[in-house]
N, C-alpha and C positions, 0 to 999 in steps of 0.2 A: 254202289252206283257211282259213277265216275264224273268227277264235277266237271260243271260247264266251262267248255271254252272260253276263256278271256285271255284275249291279244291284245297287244300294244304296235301299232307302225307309228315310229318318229320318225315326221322328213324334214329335213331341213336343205333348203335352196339355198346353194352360196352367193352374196350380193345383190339380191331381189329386194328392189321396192318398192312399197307401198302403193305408188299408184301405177304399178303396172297390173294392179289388181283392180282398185278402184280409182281412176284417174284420168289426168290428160293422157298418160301414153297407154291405159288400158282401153280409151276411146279410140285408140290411134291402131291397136292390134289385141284386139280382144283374145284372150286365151281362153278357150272352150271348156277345158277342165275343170282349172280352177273358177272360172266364171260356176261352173253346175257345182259343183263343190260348197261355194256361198249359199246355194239353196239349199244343201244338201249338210246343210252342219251349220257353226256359230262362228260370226265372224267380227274377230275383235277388231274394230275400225283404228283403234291408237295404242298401238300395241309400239312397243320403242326394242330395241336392244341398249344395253347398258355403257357398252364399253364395245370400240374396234381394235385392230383388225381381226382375222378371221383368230387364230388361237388365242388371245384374250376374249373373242365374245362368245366362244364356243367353252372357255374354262366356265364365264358367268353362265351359261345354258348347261352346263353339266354339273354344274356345284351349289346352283341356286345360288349365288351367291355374287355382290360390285365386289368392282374390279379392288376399289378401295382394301377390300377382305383378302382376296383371295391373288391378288398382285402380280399374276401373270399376265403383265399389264403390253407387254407387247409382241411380233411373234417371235418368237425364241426367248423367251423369258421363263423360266421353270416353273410350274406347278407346282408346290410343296405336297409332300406326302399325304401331310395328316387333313388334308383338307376333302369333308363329305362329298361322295361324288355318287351319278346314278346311277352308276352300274354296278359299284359297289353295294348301296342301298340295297338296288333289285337282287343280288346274289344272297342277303341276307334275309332275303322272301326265298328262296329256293328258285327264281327266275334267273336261266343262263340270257344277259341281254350279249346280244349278237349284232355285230357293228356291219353294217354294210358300205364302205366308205372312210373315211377318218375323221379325226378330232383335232390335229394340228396342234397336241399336247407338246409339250416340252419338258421333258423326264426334270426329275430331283435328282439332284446331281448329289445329293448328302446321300441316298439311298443305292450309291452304284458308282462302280468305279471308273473312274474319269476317260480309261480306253473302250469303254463302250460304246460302241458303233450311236447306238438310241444318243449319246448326249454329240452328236455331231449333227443332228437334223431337229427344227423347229414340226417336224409333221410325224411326230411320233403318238402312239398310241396311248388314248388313256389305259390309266390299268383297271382292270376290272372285264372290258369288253373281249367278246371274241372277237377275233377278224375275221369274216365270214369271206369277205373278199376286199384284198388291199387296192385302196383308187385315190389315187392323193395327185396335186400338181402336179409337183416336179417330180415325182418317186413313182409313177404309175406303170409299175412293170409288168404287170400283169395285162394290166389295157394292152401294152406295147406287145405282148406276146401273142396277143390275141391278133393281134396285127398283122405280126412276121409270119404267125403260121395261117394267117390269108392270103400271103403272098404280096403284100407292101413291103415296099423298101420306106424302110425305117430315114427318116429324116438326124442330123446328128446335132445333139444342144437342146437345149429349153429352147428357144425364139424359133427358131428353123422348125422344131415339131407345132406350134402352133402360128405359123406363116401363111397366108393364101398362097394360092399356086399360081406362078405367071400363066398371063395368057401367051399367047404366040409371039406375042414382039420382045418376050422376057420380063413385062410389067408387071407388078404389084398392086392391085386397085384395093378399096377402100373393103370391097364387097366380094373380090377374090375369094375362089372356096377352100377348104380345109383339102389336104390331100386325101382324105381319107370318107367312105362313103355313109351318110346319114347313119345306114343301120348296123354302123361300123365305131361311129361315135363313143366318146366317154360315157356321156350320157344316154344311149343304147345297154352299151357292154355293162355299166351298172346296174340299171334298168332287169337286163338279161338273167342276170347274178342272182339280183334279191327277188328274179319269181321264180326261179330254178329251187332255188333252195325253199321259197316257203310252199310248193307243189309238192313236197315232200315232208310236212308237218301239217297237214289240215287236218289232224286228227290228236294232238298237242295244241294244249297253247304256248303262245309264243312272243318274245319282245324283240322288233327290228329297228333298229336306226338305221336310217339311208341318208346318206351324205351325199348331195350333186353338185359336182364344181360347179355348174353350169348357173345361170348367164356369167360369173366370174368373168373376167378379160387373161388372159388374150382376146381380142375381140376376132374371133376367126371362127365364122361356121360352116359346116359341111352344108352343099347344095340338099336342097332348094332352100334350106332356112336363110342361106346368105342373099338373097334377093328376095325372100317371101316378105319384105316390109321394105316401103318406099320412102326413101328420105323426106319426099314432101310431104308427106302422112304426119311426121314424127313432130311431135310440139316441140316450138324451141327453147332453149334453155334458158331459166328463170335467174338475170343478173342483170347488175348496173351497166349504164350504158358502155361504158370502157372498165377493161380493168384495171385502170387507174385509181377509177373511180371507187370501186370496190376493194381494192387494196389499202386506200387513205382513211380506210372505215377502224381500221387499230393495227398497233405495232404487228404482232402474229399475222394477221391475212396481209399487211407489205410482205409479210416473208413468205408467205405459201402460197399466197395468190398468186405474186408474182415473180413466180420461181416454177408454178404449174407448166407440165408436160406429157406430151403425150406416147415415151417410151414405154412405159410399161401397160398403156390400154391393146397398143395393135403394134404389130412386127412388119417390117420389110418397107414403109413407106417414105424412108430418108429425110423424115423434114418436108416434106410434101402435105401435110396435114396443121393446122394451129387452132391452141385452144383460144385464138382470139375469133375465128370465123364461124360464126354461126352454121354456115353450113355444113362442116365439116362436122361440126357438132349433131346436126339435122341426119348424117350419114352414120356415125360413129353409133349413134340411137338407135338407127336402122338395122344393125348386127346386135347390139345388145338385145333388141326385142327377138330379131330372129331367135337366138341361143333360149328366150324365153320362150316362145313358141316352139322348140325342141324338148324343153324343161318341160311344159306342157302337156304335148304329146305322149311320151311316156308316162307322166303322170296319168293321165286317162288309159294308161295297160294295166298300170298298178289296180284302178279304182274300178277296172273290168274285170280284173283275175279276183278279187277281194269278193264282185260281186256273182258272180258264176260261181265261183267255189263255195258259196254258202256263208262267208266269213265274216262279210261288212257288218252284220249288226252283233259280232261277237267281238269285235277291235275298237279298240279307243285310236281314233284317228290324229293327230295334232301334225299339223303343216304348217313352217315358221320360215324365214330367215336366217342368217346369222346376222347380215347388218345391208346395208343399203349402199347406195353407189352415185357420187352424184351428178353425173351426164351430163358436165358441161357447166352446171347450174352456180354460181357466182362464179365464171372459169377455173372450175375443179372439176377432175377426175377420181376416181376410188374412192375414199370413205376416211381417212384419216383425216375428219376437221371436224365443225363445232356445229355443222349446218343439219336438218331436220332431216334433208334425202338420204344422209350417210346412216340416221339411224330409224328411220322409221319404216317398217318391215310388216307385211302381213301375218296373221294367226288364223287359221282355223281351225278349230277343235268339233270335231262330230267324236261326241257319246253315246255309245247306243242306246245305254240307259238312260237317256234325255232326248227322247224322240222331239219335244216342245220344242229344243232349243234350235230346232234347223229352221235355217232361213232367218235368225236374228242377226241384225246388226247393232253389235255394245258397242257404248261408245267410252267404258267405263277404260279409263288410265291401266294398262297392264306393261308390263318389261320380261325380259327375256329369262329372268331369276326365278318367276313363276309357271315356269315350265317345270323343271324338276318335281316342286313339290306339286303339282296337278298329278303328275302321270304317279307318285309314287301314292298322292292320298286317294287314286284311283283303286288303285292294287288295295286298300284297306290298310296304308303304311301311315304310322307319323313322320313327316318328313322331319329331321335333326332340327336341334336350336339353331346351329349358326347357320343353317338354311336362309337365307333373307329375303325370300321371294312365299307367295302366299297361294296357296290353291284357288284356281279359276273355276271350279265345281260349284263354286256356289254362282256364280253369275248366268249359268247355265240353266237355273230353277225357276221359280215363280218368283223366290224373293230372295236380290241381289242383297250382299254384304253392304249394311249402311253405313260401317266404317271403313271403307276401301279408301284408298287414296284418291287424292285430288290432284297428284305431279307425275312426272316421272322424274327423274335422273339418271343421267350419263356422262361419260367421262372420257379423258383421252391422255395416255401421255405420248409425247410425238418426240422425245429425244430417244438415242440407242446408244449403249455404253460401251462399241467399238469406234462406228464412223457415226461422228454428228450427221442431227440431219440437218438441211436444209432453215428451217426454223431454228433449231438449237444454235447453230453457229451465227446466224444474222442476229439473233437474239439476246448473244454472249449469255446462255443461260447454264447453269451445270444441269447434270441429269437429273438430281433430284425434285430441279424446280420446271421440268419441262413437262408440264400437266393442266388440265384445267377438267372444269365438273360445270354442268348445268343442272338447273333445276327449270322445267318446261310444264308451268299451265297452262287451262283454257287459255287462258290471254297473253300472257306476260311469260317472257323467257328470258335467265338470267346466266349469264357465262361468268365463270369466276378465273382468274385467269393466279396462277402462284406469280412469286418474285416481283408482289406488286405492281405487275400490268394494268390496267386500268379493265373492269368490266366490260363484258355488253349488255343491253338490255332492247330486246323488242316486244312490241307488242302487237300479236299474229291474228290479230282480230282483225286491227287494221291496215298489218301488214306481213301478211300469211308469206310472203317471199325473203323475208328478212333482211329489208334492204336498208331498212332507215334505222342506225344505232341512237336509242332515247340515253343512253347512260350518261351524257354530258348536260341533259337538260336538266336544269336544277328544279323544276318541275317533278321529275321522277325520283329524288330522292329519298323520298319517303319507302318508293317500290324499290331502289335497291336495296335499304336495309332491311326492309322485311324480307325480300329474298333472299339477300345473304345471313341472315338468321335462320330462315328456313332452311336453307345446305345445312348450315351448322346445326340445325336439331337430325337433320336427316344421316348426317353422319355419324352422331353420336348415340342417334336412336338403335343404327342399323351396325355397330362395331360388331367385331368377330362376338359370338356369343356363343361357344362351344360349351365354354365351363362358367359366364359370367352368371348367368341364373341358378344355378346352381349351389350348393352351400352342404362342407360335412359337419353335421349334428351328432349328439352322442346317441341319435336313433339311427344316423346312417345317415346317405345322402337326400336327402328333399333338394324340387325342384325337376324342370322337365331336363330330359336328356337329351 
């Protein structure tokens, strides 16, 4: 007799936040999918990523494992070899996992020789997965091909391919469409990919990762989503009154705050845009929602074709993030900072074999590291020791783990060991010291900053926008160093642990593996 179907789809959404799910800006443009989806499965309300940008937070989502461990801490920083990953895992189940999208790995350069093409791009393949169909940034040949044989003349450069199109007078606006038509899109054409090929396995089971660049920036969407959301709609972004203001708050935010720009969110507007204007910000909102509301839409093909075909109560469903984005919010853009929007990310996980669990909302502390080992203790796997993240399975039951965590933690390092950035150079810091790690409670949030910066400390109870730094009041005291003891047990607790449990006896080895 032929055992029963069990599927895996992994999605994960590039740069979506938190409350474009449940928040001011999902009040602002509600997305229909994922909105039913919340009824439709379990939804982790503080669910964090660990570490940005996109290939350090996608090594901790494939390795289980902080950034601290596994130190592909920025993008193009190499993966080491020997480090547990889940497609590896899944091959050792007899599970081919098939990539639909990428990982933004960064090859080990000790395992291949230095003229290889792979160690010249940050958006290379983990090893382990198939590539079912290649869809990356800057390397999307395939999208592009799909293009030219529609008959699009190809735009030439990265910025020019995700550019609005002038109107008549040869202008640029804010809200300008993409050359290229909705159902012509990145996010179409991958969309297209990963139901093509699983229309032709409903009779296997199967494990799919889906990667969408999408809402990512360039901020540029194909009509109607580039107008389907109204600037006055969009809530404004959460900062002190000036950025002055919010720069004098510690050494690091004078040098990022105010050094923030807006080249790399949108192409073609000359300086015609500032992240000091609110409204521009109120605009800039209005395409990032759009691109989610495209994200959306497709999503709702996926979760039609799963259920037509028979499949939805045979797949373990999990839709996440890699990291978040922060729109403006203390005048930043992208995700490379200390702040809540950069890392707090949606989860939903529908199990079919936990019909109970849909429609909960947990409020239980979960991180990106807990991804790996759910889907592998799903499969019936031990996920590895130096795994550092913990199965979500049990939270899904009648009776949640009562030893789960109480924090999260997440981390950054923001220097690059060709061209300083920004911060590294104002900073006069070397590469080694250009890092910092939070530890984020119900209340109290603690930033620890290397090379003896002075912390920060809020407390988001009563000031959930994190505008007021408490770490000079000698009042708080007490909360710093409990905090900063807690990093330092959290670190020590959680060190690589491949072989540390471990021990050989003259029985052999004891100890988990």
């Amino acid at each position: 007799m032929p055992e029963p179907q069990k599927n895996v789809l992994f999605i994960v959404f590039d740069q979506l936040r938190a409350d474009c799910i449940f928040g001011a800006l999902a009040n602002a443009v509600p997305l229909p999918n994922l909105r039913a989806l919340a009824q439709d499965s379990a939804v982790f309300s503080n669910h964090f990523s660990v570490v940005n940008p996109c290939g350090p937070a996608r090594a901790s989502l494939l390795t289980g494992q902080y950034a601290f461990n596994h130190r592909s801490v920025r993008n193009g920083t190499p993966l080491a070899a020997w480090h547990p990953t889940l497609p590896r895992e899944l091959r050792k189940l007899g599970i081919e996992p098939r990539l639909y999208g990428y990982t933004d790995t960064s090859h080990d350069p000790e395992t291949m020789h230095l003229n290889d093409p792979d160690l010249k791009t940050y958006e290379g393949l983990m090893p382990g997965f198939r590539e079912m169909v290649e869809m990356r940034l800057e390397q999307s040949y395939e999208w592009k091909a799909d293009l030219k044989a529609k008959g699009y003349a190809l735009p030439q450069g990265f910025a020019p391919f995700f550019q609005g199109v002038p109107d008549a007078g040869g202008k640029i606006e804010v809200n300008s469409p993409a050359f290229y038509a909705a159902e012509d899109s990145d996010t179409a054409f991958l969309t297209n990919a990963l139901l093509k090929s699983l229309a032709v396995r409903e009779d296997e089971s199967w494990f799919a990762h889906a990667t969408f660049i999408r809402p990512h920036p360039p901020l540029c969407a194909p009509a109607p989503y580039n107008t389907l959301c109204a600037p006055a709609d969009m809530p404004p972004p959460n900062r002190a009154a000036t950025r002055q203001l919010e720069a004098a708050a510690h050494p690091y935010l004078e040098a990022t705050v105010g050094a923030s720009h807006l080249n790399n969110v949108i192409f073609g507007l000359g300086g015609r845009i500032s992240v000091d204007n609110a409204e521009d910000a109120r605009a800039l909102r209005a395409i990032y929602m759009g691109l989610a509301a495209e994200v959306d839409h497709h999503f709702g093909r996926i979760m039609s074709y799963l259920r037509d075909s028979g499949q939805l109560d045979n797949t373990l469903l999990v839709v996440t993030a890699d990291h978040g984005e922060m729109l403006g919010d203390h005048y930043l853009w992208g995700k490379q900072t200390l702040f809540e929007p950069a890392f707090h990310v949606p989860l939903f996980i529908r199990d079919p074999d936990r019909p109970a669990s849909f429609g909960r909302k947990l409020a239980a502390f979960t991180e990106a590291v807990d991804i790996t080992p759910t889907i592998l203790s799903w499969l019936g796997a031990t996920p590895p020791a130096a795994m550092n993240g913990r199965s979500l399975l049990g939270h899904l039951g009648d009776v949640p783990p009562e030893d789960w965590r109480d924090h999260v933690f997440y981390e950054l390092d923001f220097g690059e060991p060709d061209e300083p950035t920004i911060a590294q150079a104002a900073l006069g810091l070397p590469l080694a010291e250009c890092n910092l790690a939070v530890i984020r409670e119900r209340r109290f949030k603690y930033v620890h900053f290397n090379a003896g910066l002075p912390p920060l400390l809020y407390d988001l109870q009563a000031d959930p926008e994190e505008l007021h730094n408490l770490a000079p009041d000698p009042a708080f005291a007490p909360e710093l160093l409990r905090l900063a003891r807690k990093m330092l047990d959290h670190r020590m607790r959680h060190a690589y642990a491949s072989h540390s449990g471990r021990k050989i006896t003259n029985k052999g080895v004891v100890g988990p593996g």
